[in-house]
TIVO-2410 file (N, C-alpha, C; in nm, 3 decimals):
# residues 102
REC num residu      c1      c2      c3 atome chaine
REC   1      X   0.407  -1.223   1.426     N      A
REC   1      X   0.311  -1.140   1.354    CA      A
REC   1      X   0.346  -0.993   1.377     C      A
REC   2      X   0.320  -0.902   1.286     N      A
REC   2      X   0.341  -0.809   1.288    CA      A
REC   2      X   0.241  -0.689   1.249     C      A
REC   3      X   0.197  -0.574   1.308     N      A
REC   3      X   0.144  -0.489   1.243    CA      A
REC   3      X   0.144  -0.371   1.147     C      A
REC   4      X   0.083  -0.377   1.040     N      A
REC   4      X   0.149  -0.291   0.958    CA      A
REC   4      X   0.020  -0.184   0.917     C      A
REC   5      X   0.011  -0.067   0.889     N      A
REC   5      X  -0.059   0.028   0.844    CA      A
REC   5      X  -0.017   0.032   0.674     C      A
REC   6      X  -0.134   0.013   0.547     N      A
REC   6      X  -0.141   0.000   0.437    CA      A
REC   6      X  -0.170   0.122   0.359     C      A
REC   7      X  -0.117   0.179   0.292     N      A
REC   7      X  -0.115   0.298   0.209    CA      A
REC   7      X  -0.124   0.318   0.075     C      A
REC   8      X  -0.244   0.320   0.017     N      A
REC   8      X  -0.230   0.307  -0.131    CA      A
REC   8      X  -0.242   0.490  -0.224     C      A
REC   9      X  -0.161   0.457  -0.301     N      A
REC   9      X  -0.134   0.536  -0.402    CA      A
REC   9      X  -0.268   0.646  -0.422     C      A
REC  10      X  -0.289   0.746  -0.450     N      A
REC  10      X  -0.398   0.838  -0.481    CA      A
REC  10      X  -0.387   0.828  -0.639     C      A
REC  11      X  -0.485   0.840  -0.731     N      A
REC  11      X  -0.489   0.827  -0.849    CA      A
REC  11      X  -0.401   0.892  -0.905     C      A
REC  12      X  -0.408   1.049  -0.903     N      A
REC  12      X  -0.318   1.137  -0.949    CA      A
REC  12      X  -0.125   1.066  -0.937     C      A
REC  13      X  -0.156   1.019  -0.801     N      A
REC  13      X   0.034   0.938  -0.794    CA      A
REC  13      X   0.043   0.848  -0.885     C      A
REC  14      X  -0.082   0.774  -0.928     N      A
REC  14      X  -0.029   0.671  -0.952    CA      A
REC  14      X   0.068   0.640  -1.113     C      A
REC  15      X   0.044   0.750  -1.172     N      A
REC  15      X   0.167   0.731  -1.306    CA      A
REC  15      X   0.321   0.736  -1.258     C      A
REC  16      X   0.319   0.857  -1.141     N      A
REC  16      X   0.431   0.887  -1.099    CA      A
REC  16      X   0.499   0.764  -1.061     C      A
REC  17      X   0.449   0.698  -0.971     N      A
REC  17      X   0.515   0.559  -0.918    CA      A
REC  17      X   0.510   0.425  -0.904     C      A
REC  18      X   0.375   0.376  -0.991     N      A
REC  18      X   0.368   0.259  -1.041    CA      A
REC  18      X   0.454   0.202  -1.091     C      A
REC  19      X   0.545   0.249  -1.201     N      A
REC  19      X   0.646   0.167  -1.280    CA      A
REC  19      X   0.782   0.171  -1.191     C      A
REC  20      X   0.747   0.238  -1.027     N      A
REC  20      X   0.929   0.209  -0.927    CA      A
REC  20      X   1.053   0.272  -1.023     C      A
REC  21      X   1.003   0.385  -1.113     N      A
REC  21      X   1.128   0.465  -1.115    CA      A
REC  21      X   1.152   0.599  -1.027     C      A
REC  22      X   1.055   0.608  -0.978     N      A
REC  22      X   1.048   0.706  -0.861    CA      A
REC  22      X   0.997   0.645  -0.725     C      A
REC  23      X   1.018   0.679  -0.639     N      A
REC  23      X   0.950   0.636  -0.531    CA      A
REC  23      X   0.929   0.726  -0.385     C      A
REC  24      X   0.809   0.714  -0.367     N      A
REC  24      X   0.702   0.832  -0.280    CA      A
REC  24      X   0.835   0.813  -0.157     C      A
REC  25      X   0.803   0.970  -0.071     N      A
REC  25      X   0.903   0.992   0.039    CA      A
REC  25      X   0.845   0.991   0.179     C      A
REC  26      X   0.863   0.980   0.272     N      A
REC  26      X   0.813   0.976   0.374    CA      A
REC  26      X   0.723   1.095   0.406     C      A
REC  27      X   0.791   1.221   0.427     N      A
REC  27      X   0.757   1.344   0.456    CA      A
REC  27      X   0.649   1.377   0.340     C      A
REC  28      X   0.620   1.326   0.214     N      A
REC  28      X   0.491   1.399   0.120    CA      A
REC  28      X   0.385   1.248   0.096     C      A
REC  29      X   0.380   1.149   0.218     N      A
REC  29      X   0.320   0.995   0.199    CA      A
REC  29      X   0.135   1.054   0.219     C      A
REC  30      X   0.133   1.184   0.306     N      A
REC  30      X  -0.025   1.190   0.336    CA      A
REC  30      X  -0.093   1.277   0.153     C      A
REC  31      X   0.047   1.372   0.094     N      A
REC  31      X  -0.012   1.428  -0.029    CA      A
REC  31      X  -0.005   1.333  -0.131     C      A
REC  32      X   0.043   1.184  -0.118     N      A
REC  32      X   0.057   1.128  -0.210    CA      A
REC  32      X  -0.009   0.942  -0.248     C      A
REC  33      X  -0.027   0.970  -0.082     N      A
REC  33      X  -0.114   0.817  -0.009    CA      A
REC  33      X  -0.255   0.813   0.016     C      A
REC  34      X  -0.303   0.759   0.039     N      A
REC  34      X  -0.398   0.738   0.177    CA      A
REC  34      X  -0.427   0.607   0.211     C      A
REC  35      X  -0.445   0.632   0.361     N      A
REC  35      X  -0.414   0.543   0.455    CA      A
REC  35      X  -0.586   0.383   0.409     C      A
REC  36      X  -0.564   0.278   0.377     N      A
REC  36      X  -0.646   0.181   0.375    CA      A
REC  36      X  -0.685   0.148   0.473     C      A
REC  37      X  -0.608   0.079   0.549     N      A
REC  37      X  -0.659  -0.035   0.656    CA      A
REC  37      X  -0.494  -0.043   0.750     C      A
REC  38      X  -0.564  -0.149   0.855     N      A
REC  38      X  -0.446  -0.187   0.940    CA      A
REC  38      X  -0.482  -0.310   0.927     C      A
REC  39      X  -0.323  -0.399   0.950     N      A
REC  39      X  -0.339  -0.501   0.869    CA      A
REC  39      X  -0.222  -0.612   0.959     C      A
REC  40      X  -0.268  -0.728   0.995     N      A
REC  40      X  -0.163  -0.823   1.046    CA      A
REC  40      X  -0.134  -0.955   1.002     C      A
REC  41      X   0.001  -0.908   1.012     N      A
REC  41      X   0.054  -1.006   0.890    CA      A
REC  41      X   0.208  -1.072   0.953     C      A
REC  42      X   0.244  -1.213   0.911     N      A
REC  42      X   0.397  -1.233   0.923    CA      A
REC  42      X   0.489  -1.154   0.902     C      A
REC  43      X   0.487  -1.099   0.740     N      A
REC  43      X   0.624  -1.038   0.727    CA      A
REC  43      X   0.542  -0.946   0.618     C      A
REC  44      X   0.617  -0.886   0.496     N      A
REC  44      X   0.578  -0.773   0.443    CA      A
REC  44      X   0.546  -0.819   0.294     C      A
REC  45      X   0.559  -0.941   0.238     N      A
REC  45      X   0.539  -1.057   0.176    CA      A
REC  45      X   0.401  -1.108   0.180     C      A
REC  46      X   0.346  -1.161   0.326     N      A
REC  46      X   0.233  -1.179   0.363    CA      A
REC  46      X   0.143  -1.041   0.361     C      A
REC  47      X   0.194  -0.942   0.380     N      A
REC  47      X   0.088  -0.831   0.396    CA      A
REC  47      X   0.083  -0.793   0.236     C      A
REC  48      X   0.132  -0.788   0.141     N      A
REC  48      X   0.131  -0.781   0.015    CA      A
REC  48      X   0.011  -0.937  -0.024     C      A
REC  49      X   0.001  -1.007   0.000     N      A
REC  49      X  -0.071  -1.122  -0.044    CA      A
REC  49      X  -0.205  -1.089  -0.003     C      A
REC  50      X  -0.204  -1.059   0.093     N      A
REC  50      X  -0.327  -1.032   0.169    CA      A
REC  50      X  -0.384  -0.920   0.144     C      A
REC  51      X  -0.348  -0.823   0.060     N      A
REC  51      X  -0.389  -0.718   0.009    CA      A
REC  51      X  -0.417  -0.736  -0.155     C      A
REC  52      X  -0.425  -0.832  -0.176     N      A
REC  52      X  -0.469  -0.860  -0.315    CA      A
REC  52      X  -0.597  -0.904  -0.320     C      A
REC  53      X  -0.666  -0.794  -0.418     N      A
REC  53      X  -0.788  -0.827  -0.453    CA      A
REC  53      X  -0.869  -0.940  -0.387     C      A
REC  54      X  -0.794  -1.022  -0.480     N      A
REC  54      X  -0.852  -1.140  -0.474    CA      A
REC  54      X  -0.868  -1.258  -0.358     C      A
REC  55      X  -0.798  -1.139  -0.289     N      A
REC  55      X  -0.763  -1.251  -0.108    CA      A
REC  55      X  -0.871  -1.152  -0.038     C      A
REC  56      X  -0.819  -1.030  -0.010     N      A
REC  56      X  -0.949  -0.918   0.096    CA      A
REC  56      X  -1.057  -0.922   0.040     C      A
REC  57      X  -1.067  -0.890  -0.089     N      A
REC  57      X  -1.208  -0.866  -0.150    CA      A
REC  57      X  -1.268  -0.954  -0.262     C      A
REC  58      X  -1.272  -1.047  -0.209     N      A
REC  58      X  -1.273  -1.184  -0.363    CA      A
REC  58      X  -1.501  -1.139  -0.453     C      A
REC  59      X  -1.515  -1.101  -0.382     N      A
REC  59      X  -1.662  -1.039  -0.399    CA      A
REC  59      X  -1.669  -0.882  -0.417     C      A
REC  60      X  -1.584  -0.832  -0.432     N      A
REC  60      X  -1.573  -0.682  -0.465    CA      A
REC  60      X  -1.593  -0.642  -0.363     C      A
REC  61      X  -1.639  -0.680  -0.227     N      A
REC  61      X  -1.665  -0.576  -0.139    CA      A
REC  61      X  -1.600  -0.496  -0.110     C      A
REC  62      X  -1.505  -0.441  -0.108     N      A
REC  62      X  -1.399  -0.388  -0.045    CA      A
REC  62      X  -1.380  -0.265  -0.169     C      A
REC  63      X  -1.488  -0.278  -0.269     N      A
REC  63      X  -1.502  -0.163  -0.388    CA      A
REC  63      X  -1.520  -0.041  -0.349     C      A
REC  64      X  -1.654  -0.057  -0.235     N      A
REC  64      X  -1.722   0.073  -0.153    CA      A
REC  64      X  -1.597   0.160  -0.081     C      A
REC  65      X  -1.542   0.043  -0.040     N      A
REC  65      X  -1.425   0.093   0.060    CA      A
REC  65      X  -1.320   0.220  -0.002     C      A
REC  66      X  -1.258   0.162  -0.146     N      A
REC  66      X  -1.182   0.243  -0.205    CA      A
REC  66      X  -1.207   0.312  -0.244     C      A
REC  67      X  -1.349   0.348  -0.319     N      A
REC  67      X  -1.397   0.442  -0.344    CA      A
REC  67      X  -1.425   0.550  -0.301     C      A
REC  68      X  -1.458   0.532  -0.158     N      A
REC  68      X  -1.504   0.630  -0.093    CA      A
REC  68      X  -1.340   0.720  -0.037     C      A
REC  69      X  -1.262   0.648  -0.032     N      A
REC  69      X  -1.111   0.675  -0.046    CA      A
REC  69      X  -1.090   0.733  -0.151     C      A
REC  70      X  -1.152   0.769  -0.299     N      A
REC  70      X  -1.123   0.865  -0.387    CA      A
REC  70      X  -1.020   0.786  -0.414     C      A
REC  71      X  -0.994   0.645  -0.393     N      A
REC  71      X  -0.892   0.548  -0.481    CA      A
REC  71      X  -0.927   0.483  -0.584     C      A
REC  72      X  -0.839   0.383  -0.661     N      A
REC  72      X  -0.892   0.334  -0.781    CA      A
REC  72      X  -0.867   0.194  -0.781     C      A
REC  73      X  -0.776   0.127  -0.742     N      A
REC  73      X  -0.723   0.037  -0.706    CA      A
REC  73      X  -0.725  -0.060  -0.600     C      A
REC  74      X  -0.762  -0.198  -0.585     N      A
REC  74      X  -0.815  -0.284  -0.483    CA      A
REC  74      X  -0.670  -0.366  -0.492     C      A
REC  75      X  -0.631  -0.413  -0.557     N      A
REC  75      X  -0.490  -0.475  -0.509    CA      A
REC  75      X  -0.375  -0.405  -0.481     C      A
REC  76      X  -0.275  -0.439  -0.358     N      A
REC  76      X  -0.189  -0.376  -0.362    CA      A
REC  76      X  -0.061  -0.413  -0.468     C      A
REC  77      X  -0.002  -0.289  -0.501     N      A
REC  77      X   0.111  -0.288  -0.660    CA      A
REC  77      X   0.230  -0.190  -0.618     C      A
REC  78      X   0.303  -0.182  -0.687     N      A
REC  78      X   0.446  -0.138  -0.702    CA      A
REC  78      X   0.357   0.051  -0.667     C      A
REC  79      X   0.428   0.118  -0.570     N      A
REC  79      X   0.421   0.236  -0.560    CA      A
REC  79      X   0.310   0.234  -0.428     C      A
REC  80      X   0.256   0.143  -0.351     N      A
REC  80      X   0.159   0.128  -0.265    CA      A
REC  80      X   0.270   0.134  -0.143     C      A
REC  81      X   0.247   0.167   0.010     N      A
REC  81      X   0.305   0.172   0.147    CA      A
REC  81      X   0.267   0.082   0.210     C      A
REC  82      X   0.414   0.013   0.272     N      A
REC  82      X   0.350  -0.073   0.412    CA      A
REC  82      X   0.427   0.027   0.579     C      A
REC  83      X   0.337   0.085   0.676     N      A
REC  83      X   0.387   0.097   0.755    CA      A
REC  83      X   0.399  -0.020   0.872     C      A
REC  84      X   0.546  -0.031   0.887     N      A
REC  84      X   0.555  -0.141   1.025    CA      A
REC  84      X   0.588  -0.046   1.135     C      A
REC  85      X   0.464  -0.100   1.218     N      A
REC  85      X   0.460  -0.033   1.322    CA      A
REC  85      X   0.555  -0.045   1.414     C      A
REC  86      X   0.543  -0.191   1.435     N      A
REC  86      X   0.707  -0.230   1.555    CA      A
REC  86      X   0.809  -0.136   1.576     C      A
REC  87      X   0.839  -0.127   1.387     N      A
REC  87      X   1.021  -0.057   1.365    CA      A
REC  87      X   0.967   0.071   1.317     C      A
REC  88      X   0.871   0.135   1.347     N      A
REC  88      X   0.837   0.241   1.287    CA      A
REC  88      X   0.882   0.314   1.187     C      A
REC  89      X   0.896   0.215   1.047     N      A
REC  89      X   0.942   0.251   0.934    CA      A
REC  89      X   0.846   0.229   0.823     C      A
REC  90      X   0.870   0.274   0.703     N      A
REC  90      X   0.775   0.284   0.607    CA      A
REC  90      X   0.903   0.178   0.476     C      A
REC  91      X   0.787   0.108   0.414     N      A
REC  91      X   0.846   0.046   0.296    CA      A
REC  91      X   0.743   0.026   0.191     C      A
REC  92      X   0.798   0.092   0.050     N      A
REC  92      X   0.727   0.083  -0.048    CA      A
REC  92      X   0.759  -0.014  -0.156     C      A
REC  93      X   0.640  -0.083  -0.184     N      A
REC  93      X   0.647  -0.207  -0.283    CA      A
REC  93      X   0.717  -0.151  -0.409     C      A
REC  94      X   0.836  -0.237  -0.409     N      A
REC  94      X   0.904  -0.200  -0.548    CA      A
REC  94      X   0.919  -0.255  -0.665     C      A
REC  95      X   0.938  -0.266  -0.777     N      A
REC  95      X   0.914  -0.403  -0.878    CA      A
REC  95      X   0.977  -0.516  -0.835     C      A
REC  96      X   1.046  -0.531  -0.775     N      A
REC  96      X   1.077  -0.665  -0.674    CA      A
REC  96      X   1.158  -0.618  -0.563     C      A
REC  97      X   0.961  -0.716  -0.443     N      A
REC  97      X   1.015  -0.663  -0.295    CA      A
REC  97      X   1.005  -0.528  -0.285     C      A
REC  98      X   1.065  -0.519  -0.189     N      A
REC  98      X   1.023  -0.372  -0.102    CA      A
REC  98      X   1.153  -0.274  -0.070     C      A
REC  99      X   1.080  -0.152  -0.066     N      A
REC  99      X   1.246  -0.089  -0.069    CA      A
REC  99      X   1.235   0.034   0.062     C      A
REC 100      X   1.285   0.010   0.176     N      A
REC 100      X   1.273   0.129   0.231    CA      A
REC 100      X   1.263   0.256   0.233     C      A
REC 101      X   1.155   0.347   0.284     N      A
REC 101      X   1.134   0.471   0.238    CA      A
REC 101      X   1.232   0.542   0.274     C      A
REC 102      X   1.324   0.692   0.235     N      A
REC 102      X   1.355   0.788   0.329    CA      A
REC 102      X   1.222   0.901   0.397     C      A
***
């Protein structure tokens, strides 16, 4: 198991990098992220599953949550952060799989 810190997109990002032709950088992740939850998971596969709607928040609860985050979005999608803590690296969901941040 592994721990990972979850980062979703701020509204304003999200045209920029939803469609993974760009992708957010390490050094601008706090002007372009914010931080969700901490989250434990097998691999980065499982932490993507488990961040879907419909698995964390199958009752919307988890609505209040994002909101108050000034987010828009309850599932995690292409342009969202996983930090693994272990390897202290950042990887952003890409249209398939994940692609390491610089």
């Amino acid at each position: 198991m592994k721990t990972y810190i979850v980062y979703y997109m701020k509204p304003e990002s999200f045209g920029r990098f939803n469609f993974g032709q760009e992708f957010p950088t390490v050094v601008d992740l706090h002007n372009t992220h914010k931080r969700v939850r901490l989250l434990v998971a097998n691999d980065q596969e499982d932490a993507f599953y488990q961040m879907q709607g419909e698995v964390w928040s199958p009752n919307g609860e988890q609505r209040t949550k994002i909101k108050a985050l000034g987010l828009q979005h309850t599932s995690m999608s292409v342009g969202d952060v996983l930090y693994e803590r272990i390897n202290n690296k950042y990887f952003v969901v890409a249209p398939c799989g994940f692609k390491e941040m610089n």
